[in-house]
PDB file of N, CA, C and O in Angstrom:
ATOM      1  N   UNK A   1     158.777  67.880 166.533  1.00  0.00           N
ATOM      2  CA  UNK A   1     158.738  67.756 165.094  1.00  0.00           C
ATOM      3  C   UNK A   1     157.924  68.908 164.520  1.00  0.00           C
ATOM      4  O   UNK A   1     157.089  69.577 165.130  1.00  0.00           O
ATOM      5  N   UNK A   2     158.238  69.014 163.458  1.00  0.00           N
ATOM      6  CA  UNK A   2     157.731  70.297 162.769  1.00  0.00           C
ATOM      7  C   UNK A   2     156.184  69.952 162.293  1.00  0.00           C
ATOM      8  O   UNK A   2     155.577  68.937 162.635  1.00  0.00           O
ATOM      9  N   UNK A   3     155.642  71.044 161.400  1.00  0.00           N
ATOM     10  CA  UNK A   3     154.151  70.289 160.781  1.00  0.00           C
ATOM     11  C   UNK A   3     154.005  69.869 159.854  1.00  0.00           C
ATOM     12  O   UNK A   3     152.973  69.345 159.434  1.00  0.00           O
ATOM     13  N   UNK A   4     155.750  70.106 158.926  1.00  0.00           N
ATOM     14  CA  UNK A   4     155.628  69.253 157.443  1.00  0.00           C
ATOM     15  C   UNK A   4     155.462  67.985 157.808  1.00  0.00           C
ATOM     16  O   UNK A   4     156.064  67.590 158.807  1.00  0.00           O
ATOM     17  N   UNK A   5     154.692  67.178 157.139  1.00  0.00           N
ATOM     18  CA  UNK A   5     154.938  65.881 156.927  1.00  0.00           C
ATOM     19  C   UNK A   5     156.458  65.157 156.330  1.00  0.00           C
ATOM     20  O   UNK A   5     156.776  64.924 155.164  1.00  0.00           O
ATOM     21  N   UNK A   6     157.208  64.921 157.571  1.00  0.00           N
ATOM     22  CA  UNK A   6     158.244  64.001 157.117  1.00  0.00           C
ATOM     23  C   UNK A   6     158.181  62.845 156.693  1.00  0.00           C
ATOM     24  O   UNK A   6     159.220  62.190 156.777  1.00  0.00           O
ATOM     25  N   UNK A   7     157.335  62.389 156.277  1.00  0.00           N
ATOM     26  CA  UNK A   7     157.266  60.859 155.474  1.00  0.00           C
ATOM     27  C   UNK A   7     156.834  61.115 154.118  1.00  0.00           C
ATOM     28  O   UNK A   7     156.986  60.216 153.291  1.00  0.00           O
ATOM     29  N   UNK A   8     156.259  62.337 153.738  1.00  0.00           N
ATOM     30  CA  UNK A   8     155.984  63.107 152.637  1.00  0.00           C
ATOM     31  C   UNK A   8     157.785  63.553 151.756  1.00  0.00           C
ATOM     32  O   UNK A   8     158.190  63.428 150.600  1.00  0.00           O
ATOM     33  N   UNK A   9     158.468  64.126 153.148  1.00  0.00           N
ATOM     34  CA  UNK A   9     159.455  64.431 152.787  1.00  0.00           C
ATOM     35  C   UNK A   9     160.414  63.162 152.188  1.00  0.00           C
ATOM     36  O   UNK A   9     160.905  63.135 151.059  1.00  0.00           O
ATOM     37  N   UNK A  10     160.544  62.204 153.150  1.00  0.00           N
ATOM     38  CA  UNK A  10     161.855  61.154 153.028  1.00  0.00           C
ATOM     39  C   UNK A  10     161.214  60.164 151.668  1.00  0.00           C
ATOM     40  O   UNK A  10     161.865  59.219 151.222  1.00  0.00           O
ATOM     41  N   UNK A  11     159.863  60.556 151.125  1.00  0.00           N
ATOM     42  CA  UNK A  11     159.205  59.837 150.034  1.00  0.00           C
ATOM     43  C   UNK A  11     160.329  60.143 148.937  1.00  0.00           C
ATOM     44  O   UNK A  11     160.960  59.178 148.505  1.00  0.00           O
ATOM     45  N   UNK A  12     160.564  61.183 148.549  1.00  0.00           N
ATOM     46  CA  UNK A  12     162.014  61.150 147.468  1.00  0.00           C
ATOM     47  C   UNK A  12     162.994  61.175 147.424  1.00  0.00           C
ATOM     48  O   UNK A  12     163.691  61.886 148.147  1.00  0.00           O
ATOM     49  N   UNK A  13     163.479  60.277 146.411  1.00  0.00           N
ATOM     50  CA  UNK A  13     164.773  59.640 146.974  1.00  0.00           C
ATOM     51  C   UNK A  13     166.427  60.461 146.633  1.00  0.00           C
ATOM     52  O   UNK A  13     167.575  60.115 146.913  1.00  0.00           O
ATOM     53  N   UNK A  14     165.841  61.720 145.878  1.00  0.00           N
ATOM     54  CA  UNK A  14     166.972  62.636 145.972  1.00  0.00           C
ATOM     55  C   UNK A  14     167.065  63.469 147.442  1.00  0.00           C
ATOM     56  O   UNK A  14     168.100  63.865 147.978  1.00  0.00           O
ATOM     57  N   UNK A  15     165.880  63.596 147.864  1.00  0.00           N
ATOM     58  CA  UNK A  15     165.888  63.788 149.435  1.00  0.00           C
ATOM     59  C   UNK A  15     167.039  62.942 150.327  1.00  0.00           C
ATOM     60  O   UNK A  15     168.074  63.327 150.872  1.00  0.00           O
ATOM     61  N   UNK A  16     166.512  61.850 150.250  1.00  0.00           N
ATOM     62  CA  UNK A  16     166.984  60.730 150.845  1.00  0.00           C
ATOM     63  C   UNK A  16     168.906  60.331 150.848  1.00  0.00           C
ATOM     64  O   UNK A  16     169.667  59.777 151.640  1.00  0.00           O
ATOM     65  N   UNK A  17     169.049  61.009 149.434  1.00  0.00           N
ATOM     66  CA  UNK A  17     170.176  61.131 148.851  1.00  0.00           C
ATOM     67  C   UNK A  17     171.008  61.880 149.652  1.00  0.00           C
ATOM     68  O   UNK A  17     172.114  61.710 150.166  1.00  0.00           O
ATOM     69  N   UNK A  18     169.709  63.254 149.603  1.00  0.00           N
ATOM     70  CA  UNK A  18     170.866  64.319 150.199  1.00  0.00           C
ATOM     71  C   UNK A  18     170.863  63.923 151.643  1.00  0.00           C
ATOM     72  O   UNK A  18     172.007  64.176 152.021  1.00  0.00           O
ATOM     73  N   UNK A  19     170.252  63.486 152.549  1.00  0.00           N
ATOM     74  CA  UNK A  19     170.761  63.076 153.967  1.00  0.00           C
ATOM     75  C   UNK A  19     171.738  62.119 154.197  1.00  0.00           C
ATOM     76  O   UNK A  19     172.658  62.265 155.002  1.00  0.00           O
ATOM     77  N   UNK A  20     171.528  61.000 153.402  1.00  0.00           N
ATOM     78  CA  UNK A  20     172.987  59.678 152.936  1.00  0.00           C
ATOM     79  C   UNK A  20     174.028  60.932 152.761  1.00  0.00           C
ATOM     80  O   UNK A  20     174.870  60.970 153.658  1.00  0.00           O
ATOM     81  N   UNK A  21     174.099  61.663 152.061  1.00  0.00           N
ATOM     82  CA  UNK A  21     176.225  62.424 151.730  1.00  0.00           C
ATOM     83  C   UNK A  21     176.135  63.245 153.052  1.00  0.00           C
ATOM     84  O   UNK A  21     177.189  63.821 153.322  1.00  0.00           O
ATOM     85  N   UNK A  22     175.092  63.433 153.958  1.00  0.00           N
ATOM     86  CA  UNK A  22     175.075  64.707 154.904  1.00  0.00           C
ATOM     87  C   UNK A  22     175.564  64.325 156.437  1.00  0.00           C
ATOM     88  O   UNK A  22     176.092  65.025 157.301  1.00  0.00           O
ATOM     89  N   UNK A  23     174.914  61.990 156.420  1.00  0.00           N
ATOM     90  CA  UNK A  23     175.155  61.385 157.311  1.00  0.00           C
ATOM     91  C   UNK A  23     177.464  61.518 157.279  1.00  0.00           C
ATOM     92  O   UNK A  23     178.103  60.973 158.179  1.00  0.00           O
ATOM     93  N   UNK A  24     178.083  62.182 156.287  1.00  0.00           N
ATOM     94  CA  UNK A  24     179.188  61.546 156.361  1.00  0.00           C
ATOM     95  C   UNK A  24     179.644  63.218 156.635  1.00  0.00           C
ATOM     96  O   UNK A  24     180.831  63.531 156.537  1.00  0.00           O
ATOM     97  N   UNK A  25     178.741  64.095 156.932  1.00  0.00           N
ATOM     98  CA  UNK A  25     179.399  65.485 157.531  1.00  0.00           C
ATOM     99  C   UNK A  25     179.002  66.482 156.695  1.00  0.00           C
ATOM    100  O   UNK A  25     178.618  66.254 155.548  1.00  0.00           O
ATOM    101  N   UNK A  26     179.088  67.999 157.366  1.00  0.00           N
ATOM    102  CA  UNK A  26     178.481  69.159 156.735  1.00  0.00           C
ATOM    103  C   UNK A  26     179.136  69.125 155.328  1.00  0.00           C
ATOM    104  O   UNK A  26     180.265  68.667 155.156  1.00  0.00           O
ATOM    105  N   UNK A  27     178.303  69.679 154.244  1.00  0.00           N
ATOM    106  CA  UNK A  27     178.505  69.809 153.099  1.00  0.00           C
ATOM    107  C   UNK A  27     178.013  71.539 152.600  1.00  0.00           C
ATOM    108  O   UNK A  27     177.097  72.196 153.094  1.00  0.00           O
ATOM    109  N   UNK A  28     178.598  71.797 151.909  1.00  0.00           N
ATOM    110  CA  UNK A  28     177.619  72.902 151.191  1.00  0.00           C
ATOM    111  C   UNK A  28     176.865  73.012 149.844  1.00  0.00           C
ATOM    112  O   UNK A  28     177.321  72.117 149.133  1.00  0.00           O
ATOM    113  N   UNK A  29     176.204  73.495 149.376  1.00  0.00           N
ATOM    114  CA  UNK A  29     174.919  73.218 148.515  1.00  0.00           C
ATOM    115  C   UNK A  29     175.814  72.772 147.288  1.00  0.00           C
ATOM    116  O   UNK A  29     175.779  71.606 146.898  1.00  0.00           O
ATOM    117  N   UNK A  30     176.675  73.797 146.645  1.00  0.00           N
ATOM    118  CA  UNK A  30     177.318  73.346 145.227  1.00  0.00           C
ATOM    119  C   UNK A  30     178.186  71.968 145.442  1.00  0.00           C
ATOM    120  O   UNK A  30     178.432  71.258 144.467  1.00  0.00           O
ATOM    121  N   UNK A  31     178.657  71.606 146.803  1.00  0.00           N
ATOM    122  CA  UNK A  31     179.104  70.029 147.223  1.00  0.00           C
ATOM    123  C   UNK A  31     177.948  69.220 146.816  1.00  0.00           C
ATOM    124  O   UNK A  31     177.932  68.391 145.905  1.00  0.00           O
ATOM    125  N   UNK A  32     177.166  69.491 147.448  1.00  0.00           N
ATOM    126  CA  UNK A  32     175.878  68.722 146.884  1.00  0.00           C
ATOM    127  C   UNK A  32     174.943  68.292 145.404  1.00  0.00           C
ATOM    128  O   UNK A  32     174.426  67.271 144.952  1.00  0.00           O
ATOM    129  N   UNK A  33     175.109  69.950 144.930  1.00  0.00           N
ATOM    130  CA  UNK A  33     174.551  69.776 143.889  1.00  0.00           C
ATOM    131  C   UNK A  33     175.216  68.558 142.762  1.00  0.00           C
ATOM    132  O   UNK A  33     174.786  67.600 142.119  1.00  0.00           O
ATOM    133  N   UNK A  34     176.447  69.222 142.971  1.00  0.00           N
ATOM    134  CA  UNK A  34     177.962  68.480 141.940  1.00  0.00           C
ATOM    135  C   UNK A  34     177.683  67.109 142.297  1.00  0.00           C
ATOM    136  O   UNK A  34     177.695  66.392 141.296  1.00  0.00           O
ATOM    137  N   UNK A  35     177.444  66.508 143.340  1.00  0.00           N
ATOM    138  CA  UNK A  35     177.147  65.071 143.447  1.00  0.00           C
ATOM    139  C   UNK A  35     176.220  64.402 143.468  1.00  0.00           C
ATOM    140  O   UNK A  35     176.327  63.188 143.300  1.00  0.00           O
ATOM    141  N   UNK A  36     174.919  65.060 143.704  1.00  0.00           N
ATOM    142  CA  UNK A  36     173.731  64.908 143.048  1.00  0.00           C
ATOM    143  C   UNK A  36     173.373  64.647 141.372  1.00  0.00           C
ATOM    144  O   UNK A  36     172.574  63.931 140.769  1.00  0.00           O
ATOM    145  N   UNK A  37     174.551  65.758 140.933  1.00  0.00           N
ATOM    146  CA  UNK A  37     173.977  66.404 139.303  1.00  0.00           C
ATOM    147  C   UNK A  37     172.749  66.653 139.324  1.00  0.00           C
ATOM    148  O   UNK A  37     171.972  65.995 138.632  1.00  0.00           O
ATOM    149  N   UNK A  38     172.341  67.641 140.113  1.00  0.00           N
ATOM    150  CA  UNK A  38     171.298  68.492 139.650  1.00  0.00           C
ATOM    151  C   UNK A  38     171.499  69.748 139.684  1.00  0.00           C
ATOM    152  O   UNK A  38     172.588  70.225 140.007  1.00  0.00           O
ATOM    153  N   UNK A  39     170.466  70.454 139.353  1.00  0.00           N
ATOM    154  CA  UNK A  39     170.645  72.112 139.062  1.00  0.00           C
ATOM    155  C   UNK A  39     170.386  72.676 140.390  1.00  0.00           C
ATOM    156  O   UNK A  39     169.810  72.243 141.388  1.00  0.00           O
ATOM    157  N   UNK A  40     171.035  73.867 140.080  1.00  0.00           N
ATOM    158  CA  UNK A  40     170.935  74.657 141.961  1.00  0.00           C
ATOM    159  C   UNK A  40     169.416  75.555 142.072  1.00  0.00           C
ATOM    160  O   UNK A  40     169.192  76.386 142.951  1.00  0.00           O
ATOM    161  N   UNK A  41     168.659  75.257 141.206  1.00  0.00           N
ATOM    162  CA  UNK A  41     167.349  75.376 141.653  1.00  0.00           C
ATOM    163  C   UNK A  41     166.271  74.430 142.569  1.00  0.00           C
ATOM    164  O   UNK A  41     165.486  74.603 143.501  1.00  0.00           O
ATOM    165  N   UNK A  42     166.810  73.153 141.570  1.00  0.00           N
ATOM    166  CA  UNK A  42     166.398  71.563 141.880  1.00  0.00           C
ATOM    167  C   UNK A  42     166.989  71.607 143.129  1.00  0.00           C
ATOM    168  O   UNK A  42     166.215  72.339 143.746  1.00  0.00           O
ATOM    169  N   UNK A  43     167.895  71.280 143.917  1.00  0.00           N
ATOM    170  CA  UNK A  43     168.600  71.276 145.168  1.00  0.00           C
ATOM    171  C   UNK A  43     167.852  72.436 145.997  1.00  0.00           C
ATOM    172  O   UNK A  43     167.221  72.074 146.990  1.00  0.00           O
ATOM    173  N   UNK A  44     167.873  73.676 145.696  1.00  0.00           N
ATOM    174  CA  UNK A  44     166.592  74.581 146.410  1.00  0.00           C
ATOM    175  C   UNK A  44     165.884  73.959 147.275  1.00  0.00           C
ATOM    176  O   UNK A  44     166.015  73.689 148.469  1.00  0.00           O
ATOM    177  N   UNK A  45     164.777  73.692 146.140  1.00  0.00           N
ATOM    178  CA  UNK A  45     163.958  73.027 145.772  1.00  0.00           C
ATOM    179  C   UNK A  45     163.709  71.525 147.103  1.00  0.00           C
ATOM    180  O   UNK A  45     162.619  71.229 147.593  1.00  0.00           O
ATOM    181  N   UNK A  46     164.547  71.084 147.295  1.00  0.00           N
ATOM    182  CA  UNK A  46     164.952  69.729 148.212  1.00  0.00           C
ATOM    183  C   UNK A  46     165.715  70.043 149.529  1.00  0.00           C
ATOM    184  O   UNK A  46     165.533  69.387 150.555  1.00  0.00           O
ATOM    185  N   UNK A  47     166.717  71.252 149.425  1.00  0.00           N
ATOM    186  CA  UNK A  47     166.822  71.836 150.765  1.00  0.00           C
ATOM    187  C   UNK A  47     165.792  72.387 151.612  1.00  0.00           C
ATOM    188  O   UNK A  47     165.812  72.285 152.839  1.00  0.00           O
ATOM    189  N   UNK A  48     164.943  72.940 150.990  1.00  0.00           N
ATOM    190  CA  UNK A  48     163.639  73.920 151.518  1.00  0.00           C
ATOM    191  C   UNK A  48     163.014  73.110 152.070  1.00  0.00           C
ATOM    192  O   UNK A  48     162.813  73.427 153.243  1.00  0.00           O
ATOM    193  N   UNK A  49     162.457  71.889 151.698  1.00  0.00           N
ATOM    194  CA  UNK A  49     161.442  71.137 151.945  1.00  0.00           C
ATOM    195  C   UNK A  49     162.649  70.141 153.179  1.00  0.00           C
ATOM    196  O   UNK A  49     162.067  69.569 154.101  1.00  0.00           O
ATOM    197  N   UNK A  50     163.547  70.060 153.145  1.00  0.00           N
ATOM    198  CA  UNK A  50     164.365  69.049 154.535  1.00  0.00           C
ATOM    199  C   UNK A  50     164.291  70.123 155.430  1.00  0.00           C
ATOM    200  O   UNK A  50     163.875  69.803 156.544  1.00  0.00           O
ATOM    201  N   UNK A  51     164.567  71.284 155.274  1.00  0.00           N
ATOM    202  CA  UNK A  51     165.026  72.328 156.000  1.00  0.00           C
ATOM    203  C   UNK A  51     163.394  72.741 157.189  1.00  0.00           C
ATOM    204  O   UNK A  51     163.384  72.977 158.397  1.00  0.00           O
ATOM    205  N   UNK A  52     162.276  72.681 156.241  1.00  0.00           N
ATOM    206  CA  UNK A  52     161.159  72.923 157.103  1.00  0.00           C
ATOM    207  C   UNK A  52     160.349  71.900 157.684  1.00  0.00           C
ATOM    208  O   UNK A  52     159.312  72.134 158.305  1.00  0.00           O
ATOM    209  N   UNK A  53     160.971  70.414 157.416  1.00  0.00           N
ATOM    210  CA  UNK A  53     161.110  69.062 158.201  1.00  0.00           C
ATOM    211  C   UNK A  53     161.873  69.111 159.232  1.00  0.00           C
ATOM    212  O   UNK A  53     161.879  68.168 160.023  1.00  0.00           O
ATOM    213  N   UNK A  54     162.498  69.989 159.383  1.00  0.00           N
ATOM    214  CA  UNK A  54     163.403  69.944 160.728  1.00  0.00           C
ATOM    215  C   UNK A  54     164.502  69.139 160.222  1.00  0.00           C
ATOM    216  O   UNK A  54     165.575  69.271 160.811  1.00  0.00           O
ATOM    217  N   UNK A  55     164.428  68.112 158.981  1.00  0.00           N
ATOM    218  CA  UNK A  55     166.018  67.105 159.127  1.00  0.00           C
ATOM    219  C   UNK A  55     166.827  67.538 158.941  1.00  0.00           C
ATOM    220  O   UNK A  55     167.800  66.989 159.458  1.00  0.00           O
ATOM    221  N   UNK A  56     167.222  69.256 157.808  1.00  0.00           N
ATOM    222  CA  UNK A  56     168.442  69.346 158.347  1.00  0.00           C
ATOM    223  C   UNK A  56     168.893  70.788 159.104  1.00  0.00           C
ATOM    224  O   UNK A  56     168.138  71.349 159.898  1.00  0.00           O
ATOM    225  N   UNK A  57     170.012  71.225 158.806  1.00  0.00           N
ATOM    226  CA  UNK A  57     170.255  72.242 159.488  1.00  0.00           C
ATOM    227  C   UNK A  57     171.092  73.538 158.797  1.00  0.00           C
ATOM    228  O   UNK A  57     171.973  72.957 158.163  1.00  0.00           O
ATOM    229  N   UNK A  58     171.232  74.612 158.641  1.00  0.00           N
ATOM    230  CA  UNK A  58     172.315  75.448 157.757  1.00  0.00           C
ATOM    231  C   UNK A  58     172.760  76.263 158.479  1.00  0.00           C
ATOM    232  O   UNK A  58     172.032  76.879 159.258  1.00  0.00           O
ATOM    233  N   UNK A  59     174.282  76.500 158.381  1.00  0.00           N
ATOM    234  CA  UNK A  59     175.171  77.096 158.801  1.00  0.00           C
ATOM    235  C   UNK A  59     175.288  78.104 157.911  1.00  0.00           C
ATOM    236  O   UNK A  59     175.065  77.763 156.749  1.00  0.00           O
ATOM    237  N   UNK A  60     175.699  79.777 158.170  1.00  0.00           N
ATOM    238  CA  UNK A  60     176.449  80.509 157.674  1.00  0.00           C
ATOM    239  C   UNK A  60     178.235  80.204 157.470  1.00  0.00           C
ATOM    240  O   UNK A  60     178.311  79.332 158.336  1.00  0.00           O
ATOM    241  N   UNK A  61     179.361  80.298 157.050  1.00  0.00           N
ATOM    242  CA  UNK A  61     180.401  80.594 157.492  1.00  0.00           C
ATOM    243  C   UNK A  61     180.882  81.214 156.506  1.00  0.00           C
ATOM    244  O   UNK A  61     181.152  80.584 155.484  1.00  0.00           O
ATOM    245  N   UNK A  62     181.086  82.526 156.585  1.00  0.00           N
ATOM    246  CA  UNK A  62     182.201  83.290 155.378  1.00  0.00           C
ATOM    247  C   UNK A  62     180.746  83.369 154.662  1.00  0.00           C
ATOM    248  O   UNK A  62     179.666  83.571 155.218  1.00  0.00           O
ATOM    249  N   UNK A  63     181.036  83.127 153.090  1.00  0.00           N
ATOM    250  CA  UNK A  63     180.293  83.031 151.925  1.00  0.00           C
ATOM    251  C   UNK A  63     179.791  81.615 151.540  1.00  0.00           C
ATOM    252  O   UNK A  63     179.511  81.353 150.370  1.00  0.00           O
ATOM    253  N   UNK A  64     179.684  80.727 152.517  1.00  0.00           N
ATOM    254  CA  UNK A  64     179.059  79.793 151.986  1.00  0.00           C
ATOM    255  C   UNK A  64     178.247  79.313 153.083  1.00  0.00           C
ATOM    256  O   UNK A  64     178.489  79.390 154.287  1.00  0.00           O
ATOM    257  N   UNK A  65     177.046  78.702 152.374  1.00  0.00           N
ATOM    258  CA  UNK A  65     175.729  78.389 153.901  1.00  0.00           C
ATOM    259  C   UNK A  65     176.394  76.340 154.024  1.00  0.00           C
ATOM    260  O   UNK A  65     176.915  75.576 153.211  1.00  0.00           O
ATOM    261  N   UNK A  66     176.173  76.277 154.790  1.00  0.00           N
ATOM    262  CA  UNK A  66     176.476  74.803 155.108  1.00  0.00           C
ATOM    263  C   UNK A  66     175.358  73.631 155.679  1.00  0.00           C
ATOM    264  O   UNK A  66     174.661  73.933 156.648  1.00  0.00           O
ATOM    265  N   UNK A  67     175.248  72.596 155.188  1.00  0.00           N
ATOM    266  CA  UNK A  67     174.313  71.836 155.674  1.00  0.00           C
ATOM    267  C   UNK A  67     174.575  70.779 156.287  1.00  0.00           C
ATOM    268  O   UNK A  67     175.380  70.029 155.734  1.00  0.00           O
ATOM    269  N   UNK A  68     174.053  70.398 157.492  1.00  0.00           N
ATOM    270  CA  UNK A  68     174.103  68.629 158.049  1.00  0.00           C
ATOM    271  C   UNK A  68     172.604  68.705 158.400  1.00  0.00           C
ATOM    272  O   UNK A  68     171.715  69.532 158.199  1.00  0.00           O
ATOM    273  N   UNK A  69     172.688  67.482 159.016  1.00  0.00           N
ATOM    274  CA  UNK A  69     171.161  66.581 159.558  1.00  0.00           C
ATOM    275  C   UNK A  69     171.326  66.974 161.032  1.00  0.00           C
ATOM    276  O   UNK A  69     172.376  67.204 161.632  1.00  0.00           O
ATOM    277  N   UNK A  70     169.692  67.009 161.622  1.00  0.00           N
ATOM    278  CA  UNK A  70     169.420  67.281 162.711  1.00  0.00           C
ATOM    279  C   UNK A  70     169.210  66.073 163.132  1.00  0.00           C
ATOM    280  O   UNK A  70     168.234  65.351 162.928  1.00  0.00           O
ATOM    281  N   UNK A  71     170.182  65.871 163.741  1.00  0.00           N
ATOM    282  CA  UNK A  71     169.679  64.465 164.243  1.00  0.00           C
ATOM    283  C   UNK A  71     168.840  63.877 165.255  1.00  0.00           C
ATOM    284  O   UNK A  71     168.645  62.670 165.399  1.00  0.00           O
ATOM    285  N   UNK A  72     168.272  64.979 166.068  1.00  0.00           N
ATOM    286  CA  UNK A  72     167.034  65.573 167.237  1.00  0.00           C
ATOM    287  C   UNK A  72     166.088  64.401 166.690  1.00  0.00           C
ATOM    288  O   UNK A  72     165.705  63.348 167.200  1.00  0.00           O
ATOM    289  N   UNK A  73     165.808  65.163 165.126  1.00  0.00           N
ATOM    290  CA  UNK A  73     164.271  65.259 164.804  1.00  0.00           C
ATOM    291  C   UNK A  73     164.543  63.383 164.092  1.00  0.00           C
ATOM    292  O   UNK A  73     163.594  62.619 163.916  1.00  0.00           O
ATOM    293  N   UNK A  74     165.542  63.129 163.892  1.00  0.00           N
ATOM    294  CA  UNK A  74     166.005  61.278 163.488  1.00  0.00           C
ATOM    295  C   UNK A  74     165.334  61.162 164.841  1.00  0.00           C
ATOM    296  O   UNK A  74     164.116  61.333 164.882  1.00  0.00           O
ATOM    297  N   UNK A  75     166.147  60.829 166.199  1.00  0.00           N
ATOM    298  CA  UNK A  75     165.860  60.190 167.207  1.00  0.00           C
ATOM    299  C   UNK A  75     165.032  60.797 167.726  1.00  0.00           C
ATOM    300  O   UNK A  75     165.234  60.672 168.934  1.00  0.00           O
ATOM    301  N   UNK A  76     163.921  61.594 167.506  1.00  0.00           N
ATOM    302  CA  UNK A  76     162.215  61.895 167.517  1.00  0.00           C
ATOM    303  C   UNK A  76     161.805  60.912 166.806  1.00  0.00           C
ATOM    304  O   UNK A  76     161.160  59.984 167.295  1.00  0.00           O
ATOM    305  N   UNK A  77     162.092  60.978 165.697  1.00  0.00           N
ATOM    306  CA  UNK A  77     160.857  59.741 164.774  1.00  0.00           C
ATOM    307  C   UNK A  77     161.124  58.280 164.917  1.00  0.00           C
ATOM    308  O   UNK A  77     160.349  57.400 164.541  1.00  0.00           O
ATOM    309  N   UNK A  78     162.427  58.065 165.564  1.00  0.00           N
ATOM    310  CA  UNK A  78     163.186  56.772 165.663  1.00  0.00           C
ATOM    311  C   UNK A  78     161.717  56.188 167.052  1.00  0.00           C
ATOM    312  O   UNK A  78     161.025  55.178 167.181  1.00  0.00           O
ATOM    313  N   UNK A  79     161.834  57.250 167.667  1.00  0.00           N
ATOM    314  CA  UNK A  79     160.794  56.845 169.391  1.00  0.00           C
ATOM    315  C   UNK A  79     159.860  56.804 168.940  1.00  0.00           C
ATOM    316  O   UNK A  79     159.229  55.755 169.067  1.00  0.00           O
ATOM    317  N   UNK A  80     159.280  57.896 168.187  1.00  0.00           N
ATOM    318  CA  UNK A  80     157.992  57.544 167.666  1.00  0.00           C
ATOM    319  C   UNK A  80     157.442  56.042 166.994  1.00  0.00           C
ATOM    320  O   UNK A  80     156.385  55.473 167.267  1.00  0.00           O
ATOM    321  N   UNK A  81     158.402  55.639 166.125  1.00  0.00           N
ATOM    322  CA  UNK A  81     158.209  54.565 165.069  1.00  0.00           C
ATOM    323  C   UNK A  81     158.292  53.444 166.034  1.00  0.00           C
ATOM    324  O   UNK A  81     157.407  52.588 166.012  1.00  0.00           O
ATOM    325  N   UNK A  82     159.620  53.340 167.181  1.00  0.00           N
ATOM    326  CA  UNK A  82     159.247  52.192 168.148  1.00  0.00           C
ATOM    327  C   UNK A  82     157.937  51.851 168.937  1.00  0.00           C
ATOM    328  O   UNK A  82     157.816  50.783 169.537  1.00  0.00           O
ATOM    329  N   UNK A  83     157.380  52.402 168.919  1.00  0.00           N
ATOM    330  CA  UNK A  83     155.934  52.390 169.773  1.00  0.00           C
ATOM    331  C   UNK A  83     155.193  51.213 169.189  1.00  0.00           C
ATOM    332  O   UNK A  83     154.687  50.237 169.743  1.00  0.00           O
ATOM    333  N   UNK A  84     155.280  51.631 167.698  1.00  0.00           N
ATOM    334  CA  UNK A  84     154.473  50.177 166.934  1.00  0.00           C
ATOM    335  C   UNK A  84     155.538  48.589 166.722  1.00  0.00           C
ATOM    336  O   UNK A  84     155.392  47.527 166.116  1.00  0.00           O
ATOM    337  N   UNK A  85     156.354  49.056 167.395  1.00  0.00           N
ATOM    338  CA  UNK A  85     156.914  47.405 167.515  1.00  0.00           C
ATOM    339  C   UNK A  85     156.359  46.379 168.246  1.00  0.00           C
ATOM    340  O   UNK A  85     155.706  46.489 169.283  1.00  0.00           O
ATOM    341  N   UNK A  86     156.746  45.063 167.463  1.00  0.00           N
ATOM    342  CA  UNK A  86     156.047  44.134 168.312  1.00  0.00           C
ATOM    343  C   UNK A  86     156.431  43.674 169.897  1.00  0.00           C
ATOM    344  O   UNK A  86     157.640  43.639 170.130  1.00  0.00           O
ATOM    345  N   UNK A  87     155.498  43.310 171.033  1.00  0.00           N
ATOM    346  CA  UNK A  87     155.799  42.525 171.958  1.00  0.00           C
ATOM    347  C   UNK A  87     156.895  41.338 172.132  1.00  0.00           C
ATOM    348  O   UNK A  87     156.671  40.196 171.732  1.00  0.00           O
ATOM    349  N   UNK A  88     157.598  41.564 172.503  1.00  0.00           N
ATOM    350  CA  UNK A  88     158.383  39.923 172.956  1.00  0.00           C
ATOM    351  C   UNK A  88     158.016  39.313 174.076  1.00  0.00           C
ATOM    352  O   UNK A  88     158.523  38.235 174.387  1.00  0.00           O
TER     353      UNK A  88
END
């Protein structure tokens, strides 16, 4: 895992947003923005901060950068978070 704080990160829920449309396959930013409705600064803005969480990932292809989820750094925090489960 990276040194951003990912629980800092997944705290907003346009964050959160953008990994929900990302769980259904790569997208690219103006895909995103358009379904978000936000501005392509705002989306920046929320890529930057997933992007140096490790959750997601960007592709070049042609002229457009592409994004999905790393799903590494999910089933990192998934092991982590089991640790504090209870005994049976």
């Amino acid at each position: 895992m990276s040194d951003t704080n990912i629980f800092k990160v997944l705290s907003d829920a346009q964050r959160r947003d953008i990994l929900v449309m990302l769980k259904e396959g790569r997208m690219n930013a103006g895909e995103i923005a358009d379904r978000l409705g936000v501005t392509p600064a705002a989306l920046s803005y929320h890529l930057k901060l997933l992007k140096d969480a490790d959750l997601i990932m960007e592709y070049k292809q042609k002229n457009y950068i592409y994004y999905e989820i790393n799903t590494t750094v999910f089933e990192d925090l998934l092991t982590w978070v089991a640790q504090f489960g209870g005994k049976k």
